[in-house]
N, C-alpha and C positions, 0 to 999 in steps of 0.2 A: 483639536483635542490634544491635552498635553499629560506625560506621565510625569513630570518634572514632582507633581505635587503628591503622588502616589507615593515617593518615597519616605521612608521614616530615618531622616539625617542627623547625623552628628558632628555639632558643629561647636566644641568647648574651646575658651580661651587657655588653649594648651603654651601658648608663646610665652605669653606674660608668667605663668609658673615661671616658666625657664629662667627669665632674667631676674625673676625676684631671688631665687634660691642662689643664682651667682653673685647677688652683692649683697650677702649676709657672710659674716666673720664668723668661720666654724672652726672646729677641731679638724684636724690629717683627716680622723676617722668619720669626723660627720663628713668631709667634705669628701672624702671616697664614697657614702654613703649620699651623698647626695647627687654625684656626678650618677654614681650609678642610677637614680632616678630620672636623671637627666635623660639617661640614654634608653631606658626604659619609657620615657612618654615623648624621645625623639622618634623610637620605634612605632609608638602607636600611632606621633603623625605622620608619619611614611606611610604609614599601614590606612593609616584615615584618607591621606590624600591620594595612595593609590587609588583605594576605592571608590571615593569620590572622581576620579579617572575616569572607572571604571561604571561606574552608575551613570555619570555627565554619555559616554560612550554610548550607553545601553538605551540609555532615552533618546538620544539624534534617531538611532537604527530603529528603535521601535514605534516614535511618532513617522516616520517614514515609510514601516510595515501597516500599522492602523489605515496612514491615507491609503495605502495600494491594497490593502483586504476591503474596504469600504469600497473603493472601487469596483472591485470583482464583484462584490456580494451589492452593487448598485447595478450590474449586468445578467445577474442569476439569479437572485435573492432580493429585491430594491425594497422589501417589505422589512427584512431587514436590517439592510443601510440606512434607512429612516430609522430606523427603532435607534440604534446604537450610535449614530452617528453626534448625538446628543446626552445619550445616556448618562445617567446621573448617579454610581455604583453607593452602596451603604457605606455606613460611618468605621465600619469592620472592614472595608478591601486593604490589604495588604499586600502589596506585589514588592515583591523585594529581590537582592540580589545572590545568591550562596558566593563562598569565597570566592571559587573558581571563576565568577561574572555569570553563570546561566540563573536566567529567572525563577522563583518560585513564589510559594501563593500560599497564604496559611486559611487555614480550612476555619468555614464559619462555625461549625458543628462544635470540633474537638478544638481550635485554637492553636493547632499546629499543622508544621508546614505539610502539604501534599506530598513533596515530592522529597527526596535525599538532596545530595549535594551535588549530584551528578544525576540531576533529569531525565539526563537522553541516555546513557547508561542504563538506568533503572524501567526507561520504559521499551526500549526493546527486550530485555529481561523478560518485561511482563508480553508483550507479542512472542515470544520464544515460546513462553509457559501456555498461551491460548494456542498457538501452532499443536501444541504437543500434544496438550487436552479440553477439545474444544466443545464449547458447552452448545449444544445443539438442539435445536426444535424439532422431533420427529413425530411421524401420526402412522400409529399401528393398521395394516389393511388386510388382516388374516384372516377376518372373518366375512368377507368380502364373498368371497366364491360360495360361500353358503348359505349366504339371504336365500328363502323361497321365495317364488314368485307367484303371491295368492293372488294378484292384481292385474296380472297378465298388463305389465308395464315392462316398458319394450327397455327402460331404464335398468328396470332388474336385472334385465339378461345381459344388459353392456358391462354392470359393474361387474354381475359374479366372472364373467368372462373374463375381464380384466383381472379380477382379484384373483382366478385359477393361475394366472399368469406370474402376478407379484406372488404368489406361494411355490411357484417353481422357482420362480429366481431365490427365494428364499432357502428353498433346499438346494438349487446349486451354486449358491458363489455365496461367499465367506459377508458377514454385515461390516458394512462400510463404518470405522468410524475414524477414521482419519477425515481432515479438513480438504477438499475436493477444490480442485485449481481455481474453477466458476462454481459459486454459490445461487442461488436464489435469492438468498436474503441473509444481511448484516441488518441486527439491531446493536447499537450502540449506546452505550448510557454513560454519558459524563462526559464531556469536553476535558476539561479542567484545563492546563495551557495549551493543550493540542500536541503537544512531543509525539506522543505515541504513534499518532493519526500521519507522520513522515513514511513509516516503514507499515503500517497497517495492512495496505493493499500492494506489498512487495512479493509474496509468496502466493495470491488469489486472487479473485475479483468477486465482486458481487454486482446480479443485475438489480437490485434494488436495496438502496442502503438509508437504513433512519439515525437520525441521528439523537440525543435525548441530551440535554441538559436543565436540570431544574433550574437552576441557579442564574439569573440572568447575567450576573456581577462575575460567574464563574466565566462564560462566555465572552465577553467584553474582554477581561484579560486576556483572553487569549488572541484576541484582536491585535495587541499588540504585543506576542510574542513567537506565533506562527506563524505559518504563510500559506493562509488561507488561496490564497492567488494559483496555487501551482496547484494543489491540494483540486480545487473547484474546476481548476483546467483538467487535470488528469479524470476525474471523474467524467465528465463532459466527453471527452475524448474515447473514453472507455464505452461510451455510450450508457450506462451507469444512470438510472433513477435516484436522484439523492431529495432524499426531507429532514426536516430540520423541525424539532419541536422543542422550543425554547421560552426558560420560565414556566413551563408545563409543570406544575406539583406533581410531586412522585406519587399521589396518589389519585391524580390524573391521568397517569400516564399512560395506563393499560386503556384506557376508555378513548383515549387519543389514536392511538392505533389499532383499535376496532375498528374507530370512524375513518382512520383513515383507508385500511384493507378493505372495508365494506366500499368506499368512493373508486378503488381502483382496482380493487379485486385481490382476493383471500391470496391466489397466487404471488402476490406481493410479500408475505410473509412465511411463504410454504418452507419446509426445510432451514427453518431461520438457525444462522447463527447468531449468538448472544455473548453479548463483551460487554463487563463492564471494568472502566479505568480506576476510580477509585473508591476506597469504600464508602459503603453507606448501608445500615442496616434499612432502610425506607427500601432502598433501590433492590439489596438481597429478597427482599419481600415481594418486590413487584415481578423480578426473573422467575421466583417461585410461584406467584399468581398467573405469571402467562404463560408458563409450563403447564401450571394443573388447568388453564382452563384455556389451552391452546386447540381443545377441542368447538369453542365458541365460534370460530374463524371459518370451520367447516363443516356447518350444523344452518340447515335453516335457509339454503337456497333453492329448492324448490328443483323441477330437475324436466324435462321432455314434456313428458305424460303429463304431469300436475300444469304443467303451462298450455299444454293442447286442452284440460281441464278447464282451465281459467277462462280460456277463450271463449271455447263451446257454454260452457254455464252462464257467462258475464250476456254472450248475446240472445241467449235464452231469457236471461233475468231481464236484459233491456224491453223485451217484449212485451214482455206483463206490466202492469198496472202497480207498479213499488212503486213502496214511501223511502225518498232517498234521503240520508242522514245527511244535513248543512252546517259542516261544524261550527260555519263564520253565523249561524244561527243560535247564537245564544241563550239559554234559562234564562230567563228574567231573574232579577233580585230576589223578588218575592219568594221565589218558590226553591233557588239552587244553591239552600241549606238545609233543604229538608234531604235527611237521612237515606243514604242509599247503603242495602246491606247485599254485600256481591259473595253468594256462596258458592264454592267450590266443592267437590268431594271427596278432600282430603280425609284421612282417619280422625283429625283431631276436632272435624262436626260435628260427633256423635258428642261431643265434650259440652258442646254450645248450645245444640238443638233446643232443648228447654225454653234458653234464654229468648232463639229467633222466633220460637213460638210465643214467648209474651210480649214480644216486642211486633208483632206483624201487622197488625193495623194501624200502626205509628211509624214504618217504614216501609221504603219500596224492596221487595225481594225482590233479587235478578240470580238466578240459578243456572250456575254453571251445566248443560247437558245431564252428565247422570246424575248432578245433586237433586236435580227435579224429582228422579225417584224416589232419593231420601227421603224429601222434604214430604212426597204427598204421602208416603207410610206413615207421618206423624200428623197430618190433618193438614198442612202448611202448602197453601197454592200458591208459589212463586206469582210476582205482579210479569216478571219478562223472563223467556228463556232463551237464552243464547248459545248457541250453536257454531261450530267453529269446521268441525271436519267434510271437507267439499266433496265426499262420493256418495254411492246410493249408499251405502251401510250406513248414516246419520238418516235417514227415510226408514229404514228399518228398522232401526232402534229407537226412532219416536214411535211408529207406528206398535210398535210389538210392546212398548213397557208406558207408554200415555194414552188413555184411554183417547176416543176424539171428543168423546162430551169435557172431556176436563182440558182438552187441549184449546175449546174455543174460549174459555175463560183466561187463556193465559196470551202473554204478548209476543212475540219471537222477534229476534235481532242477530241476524246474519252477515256476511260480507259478502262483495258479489260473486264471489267465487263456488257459494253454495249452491249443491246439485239443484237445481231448480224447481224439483213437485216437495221441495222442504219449505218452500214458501208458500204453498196452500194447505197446509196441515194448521196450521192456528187461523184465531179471530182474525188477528191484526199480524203484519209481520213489518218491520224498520232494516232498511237495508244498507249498511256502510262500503265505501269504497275501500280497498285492502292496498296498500301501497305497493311498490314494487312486484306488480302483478300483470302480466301479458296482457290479461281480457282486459285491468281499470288503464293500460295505459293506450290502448284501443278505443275503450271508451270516451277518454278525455280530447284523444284526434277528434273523435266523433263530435263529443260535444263544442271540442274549439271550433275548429272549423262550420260548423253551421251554428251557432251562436256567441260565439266569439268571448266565452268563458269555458269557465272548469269547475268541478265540485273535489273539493279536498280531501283527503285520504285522512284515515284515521294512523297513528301511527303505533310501533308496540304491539298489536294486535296477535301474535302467534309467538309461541308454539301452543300456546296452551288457551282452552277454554278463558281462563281464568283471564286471562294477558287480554284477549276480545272485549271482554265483560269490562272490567280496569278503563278499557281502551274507549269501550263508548261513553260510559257518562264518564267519565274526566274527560272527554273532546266534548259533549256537554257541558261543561266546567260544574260538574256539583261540587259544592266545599264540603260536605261529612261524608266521604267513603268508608266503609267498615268491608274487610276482609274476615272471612270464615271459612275453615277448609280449602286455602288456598297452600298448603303446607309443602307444597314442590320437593316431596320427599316424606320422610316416615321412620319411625324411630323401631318399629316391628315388621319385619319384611313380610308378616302375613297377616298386617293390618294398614294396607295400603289404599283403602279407602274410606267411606264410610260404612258400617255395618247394615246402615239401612238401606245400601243402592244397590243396585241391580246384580253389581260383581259377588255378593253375597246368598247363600239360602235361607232361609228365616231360621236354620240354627246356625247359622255366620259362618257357614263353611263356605269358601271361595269357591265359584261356581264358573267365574268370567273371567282369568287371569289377564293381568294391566301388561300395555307393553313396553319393553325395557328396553332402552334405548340409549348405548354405549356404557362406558364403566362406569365401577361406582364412587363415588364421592362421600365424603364427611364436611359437613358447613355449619354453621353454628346456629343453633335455635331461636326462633323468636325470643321465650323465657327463660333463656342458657339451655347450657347440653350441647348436644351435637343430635344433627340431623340425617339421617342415611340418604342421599340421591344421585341418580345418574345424569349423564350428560344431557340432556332432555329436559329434563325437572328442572337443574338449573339453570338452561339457559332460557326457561320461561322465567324465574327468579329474576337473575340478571334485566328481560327483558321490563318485568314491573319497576326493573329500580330505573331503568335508564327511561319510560316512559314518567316516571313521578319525576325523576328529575328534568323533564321535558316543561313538567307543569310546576316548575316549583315558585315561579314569579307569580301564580294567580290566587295565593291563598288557600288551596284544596290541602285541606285536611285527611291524611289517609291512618284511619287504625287496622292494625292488623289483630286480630282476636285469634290467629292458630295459631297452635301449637305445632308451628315447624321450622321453614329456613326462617331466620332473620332477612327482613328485606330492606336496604336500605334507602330512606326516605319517607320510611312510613312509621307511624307511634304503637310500640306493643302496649295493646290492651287486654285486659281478661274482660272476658262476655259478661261476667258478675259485676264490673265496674262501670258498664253503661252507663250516661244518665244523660237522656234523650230532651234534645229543647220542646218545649209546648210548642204547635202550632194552630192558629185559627182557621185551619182551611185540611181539608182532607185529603188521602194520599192518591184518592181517585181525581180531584180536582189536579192532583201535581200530574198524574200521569196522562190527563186527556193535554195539557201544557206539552209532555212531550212532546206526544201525537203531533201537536199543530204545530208549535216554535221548530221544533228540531228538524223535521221530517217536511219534503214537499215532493210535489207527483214531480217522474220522468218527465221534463220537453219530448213531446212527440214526435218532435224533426229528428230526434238523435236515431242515427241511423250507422251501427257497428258493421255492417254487412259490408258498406262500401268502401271499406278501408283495409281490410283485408289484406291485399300486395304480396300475394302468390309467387310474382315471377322475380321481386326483388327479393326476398327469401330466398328464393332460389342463387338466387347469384350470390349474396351471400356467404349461404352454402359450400356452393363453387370455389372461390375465393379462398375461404378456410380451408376447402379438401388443398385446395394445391400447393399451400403454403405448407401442410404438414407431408404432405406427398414426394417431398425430394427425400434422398437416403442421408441419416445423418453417421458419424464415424466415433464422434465421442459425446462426453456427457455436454460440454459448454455449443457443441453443436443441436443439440436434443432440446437442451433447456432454451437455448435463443429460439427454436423455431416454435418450440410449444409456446414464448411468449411473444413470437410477432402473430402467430395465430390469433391470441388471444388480444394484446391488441387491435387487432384489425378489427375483430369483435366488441369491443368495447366502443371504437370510434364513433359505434351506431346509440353508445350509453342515453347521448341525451339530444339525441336526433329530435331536431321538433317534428318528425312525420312519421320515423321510423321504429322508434325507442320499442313499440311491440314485438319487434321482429326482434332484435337484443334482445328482447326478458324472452321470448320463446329458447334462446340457446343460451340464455347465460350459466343458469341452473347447472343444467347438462355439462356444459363446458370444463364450468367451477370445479364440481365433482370429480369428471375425467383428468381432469389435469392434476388438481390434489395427487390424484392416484397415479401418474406418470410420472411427477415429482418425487414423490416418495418413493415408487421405483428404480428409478435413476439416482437417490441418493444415500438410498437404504443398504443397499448391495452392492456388491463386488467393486470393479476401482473404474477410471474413468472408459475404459474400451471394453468391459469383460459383459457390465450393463448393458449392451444397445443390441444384442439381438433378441434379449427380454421386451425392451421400449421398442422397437421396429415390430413384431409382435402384439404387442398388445395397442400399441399405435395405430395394428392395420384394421382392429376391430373398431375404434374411436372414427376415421376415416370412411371408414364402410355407416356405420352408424350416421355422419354430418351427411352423406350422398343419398341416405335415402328419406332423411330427415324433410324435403320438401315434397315428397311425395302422401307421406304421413301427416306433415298441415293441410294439404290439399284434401286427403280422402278423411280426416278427425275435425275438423276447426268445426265439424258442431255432431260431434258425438259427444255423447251426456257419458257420464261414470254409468259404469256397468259392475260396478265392484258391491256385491251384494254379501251380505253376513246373517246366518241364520239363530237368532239369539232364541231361539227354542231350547235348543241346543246347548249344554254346560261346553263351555272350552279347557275345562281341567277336567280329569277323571279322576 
């Protein structure tokens, strides 16, 4: 690969001017006036053939960088030595030389060049100005030590414990915001020729560094203008996590390292510093999107308790007599465009009701939990209701607001993770596997190993009702989804449901307030405006868009009929604009189809009990205590041990025997560590922190040692977390 042809040359028969103008018969005055031209376009070919010097120069040195970065990056990276080592950049690259001979690069966007005249100059400039004022990822933990603990979850008592902790360091040492020697986390955006990236990690280090460029063409040049070689050695050496996400659309990009935080753990991104090299209004927007929803990263891991939950529920569930969801068991054709309308109990149902009511024996209702209250105050007996929250208070609140006569008319579809006597309260009940869960990946040993397959997880499925509902018939593949009161937010803080469900009195006075969960947010309405919601609300949003986009190769059609967030991947409708295809066959006929295609009994050999491994948990355990159990001295000592802890942890991510034992402490881990993270980088400077984290450390510590004593005496105690809906919870 050669830059020879990358240049834009000038190359005029300046010579022959010369001779023509000396044998032409002039005046004194043309010919002073001509000589003077003379030396004027001698000047420019001195000036042309330095350059030309100078570019012949810059091309030996840079075809010679290209092979020795390809090299590297064929030893670290060989995914992308194949990619580039052929690449073929657009008809727009411009790599060119400023006077001075350092390279630069004119920008696809704006048509001008990136850099000044002096590159290297201007880009430790810009490292100077990020040293000074560095734009930092932090995650507030003040309200930590004030969770109650109504659930008597042994989780509650670790955080608020810890959070008493992170609020004393708060009132005594000054908030950190100078750039700390060892970071946690560098995200990066924009290559562009790499200058900057010499002196970057001169004054810090980062244990985990991303790297962003959209631009594939932008990346390539700089192949051959850095030295990627020294750059990939120093990291390597630093012992340093480096990822690379290239050609990634800027408005890929946040979705790129979700997926990849979720593959290696949130801790990978905690306390993230953010740099970007050049501008881009795309990329301003995306620093901005993963700031406001940098709470996504630590929302949604489940934690101790919920996974002793998982466990105890899943082989509770295995025991009985369920219909297990087969999602490689397809709708037929015939039947998986008939109409499924998935209600939520957002405030903007009461808007549609009407509409669900004339449309109800032309479609299948699936009623989100409390919209089933709605729905039967208006005469409307949901065909399936789905159930999402795995403690006894989901038993309670069927049992106390669904009569049982009207509950054997209805269908139930839960995950296996639901409290178990939730499955004998309907006619029929349909049971999905929940991904990333203790009890399903218990199950799955169980099923491999004595049958020598697996039943597949539904994916998406939480935080919310709604995200379940979505989850099962689109893992059904139906093509017409309609969304109704799925509104993950509210436009009146004291119309945050529907008026006819339970949360209300029959004169709409809020009787059951909703719970709120993290700050609040503004996001944009399905039919414009702006939507009020907190961290909760939309990271079930988020989760509908990243499951539609999961399905978007199979033709599934999703309208959304609320009035709330925009969700993206699905078509805003108004309820008024229905207009529903004729079918030959009725929706009882589609739903006994469920029944059979979708759904097949438990294998009786599957046997969760004998897989259990007590004593390797335990070691585990072990392991983890003594990796955090030596004394550390500064912050880059604190942060390496919390993350070989955590590694160590992970190593079991995708054990083919042990991956349950992982999901039992990953949760717990996640969380703890967030909150030791943000500890150690919130406050005081690198030594004034660590007898706050040695403290709060020894309650984290004490918590992993007795943790295998608590699988041993819970792995099958059921939810005891009971709620008396008699009872109004406002006054």
């Amino acid at each position: 690969m050669s830059v020879k042809n990358r240049f834009i040359k000038i190359l005029p028969s300046l010579i022959k001017i010369k001779k023509t103008l000396r044998n032409i018969h002039m005046s004194k005055n043309d010919l002073h006036k001509a000589q003077k031209s003379i030396n004027e376009i001698e000047e420019t070919l001195n000036s042309i053939s330095k350059k030309q010097q100078n570019e012949d120069a810059f091309v030996e040195k840079a075809n010679v960088i290209f092979e020795n970065n390809i090299h590297a990056f064929r030893k670290y990276f060989p995914e992308i030595a194949d990619k580039f080592i052929s690449h073929e950049p657009d008809n727009k690259f411009n790599l060119f030389l400023n006077p001075n001979g350092t390279a630069n690069f004119v920008d696809y966007d704006t048509g001008v060049p990136i850099y000044s005249d002096d590159p290297h100059t201007q880009s430790k400039e810009q490292i100077k100005s990020m040293l000074k004022n560095p734009i930092l990822g932090k995650v507030d933990h003040t309200q930590l030590e004030f969770i109650k603990n109504e659930t008597n979850f042994i989780h509650i008592d670790l955080m608020a414990g810890i959070g008493s902790i992170y609020n004393e360091a708060q009132r005594g040492l000054e908030k950190a915001s100078s750039l700390a020697e060892y970071v946690p986390s560098a995200i990066i955006f924009g290559v562009g020729l790499g200058y900057y990236l010499d002196n970057f990690f001169d004054n810090f280090n980062a244990a985990y560094i991303s790297v962003f460029e959209p631009n594939e063409d932008y990346f390539f040049a700089s192949l051959f203008t850095f030295d990627w070689v020294d750059f990939l050695s120093k990291v390597d050496e630093a012992g340093s996590y480096l990822y690379f996400s290239i050609g990634v659309p800027e408005q890929e990009m946040y979705e790129a390292l979700y997926s990849r935080a979720n593959d290696i753990g949130a801790f990978s991104v905690a306390s993230a510093l953010f740099f970007q090299h050049y501008p881009s209004e795309a990329v301003n927007k995306l620093i901005a999107e993963f700031k406001d929803n940098f709470h996504q990263f630590f929302m949604g891991w489940g934690f101790f308790d919920d996974a002793l939950l998982s466990i105890a529920h899943t082989v509770n569930n295995s025991q009985k007599s369920i219909n297990l969801l087969k999602p490689s068991q397809k709708i037929v054709e015939k039947y998986n465009h008939y109409p499924i309308f998935i209600v939520a109990n957002g405030p903007s149902l009461d808007n549609d009701i009407e509409n669900i009511k004339k449309f109800k024996e032309k479609v299948i209702i699936v009623a989100c939990n409390s919209a089933t209250t709605a729905l039967l105050k208006q005469g409307i007996t949901p065909d399936f209701h789905v159930a999402l929250e795995r403690t006894k208070a989901t038993e309670d609140f069927l049992t106390a607001f669904i009569p049982e006569q009207t509950r054997q008319k209805i269908n139930l579809l839960v995950l296996n993770v639901m409290y178990p006597k939730v499955l004998d309260l309907f006619g029929w009940c349909g049971v999905a596997l929940k991904g990333n869960e203790a009890g399903t990946s218990l199950f799955h040993i169980s099923e491999f190993l004595k049958n020598n397959r697996i039943t597949t997880t539904i994916g998406y499925s939480n935080p919310l009702v709604g995200n379940t509902a979505l989850s099962f018939f689109g893992s059904m593949e139906f093509k017409n989804i309609y969304l109704f009161g799925t509104d993950n937010g509210y436009k009146d803080p004291n119309h945050h449901h529907s008026k006819g469900s339970y949360y209300y009195s029959g004169e709409g006075e809020t009787i059951h307030a909703p719970l709120k969960m993290g700050g609040e947010l503004v996001v944009p309405g399905n039919f414009g405006g702006n939507i009020i919601t907190d961290h909760f609300m939309h990271t079930g949003k988020v989760q509908m868009e990243r499951f539609l986009e999961s399905k978007s190769d199979i033709g599934m059609n999703c309208f959304n009929c609320s009035d709330g967030s925009a969700i993206k991947g699905s078509m805003p409708l108004k309820s008024d604009d229905i207009l529903l295809e004729e079918f030959c066959f009725s929706k009882n006929e589609v739903i006994g189809h469920i029944k059979q295609q979708a759904f097949s009994g438990l294998d009786e050999n599957v046997c969760l009990t004998d897989y259990l491994d007590f004593d390797e948990f335990e070691q585990l355990c072990n392991t983890m205590a003594d990796i955090l159990n030596k004394p550390t001295s500064n912050r880059k000592e604190a942060l390496k041990q919390l993350l070989e802890s955590l590694r160590y942890l992970f190593s079991f991510k995708n054990h083919p025997r042990y991956t349950h034992l992982f999901l039992l402490l990953e949760g717990e881990s996640l969380y703890v560590t967030s909150v030791l993270i943000s500890l150690l980088y919130n406050f005081g400077d690198e030594t004034s922190i660590i007898p706050y984290y040695e403290k709060a450390k020894k309650l984290w510590i004490d918590f992993i040692a007795d943790a295998p004593q608590q699988y041993r005496q819970r792995w099958n105690e059921l939810s005891d977390y009971s709620f008396d809906y008699s009872k109004p919870s406002v006054s």
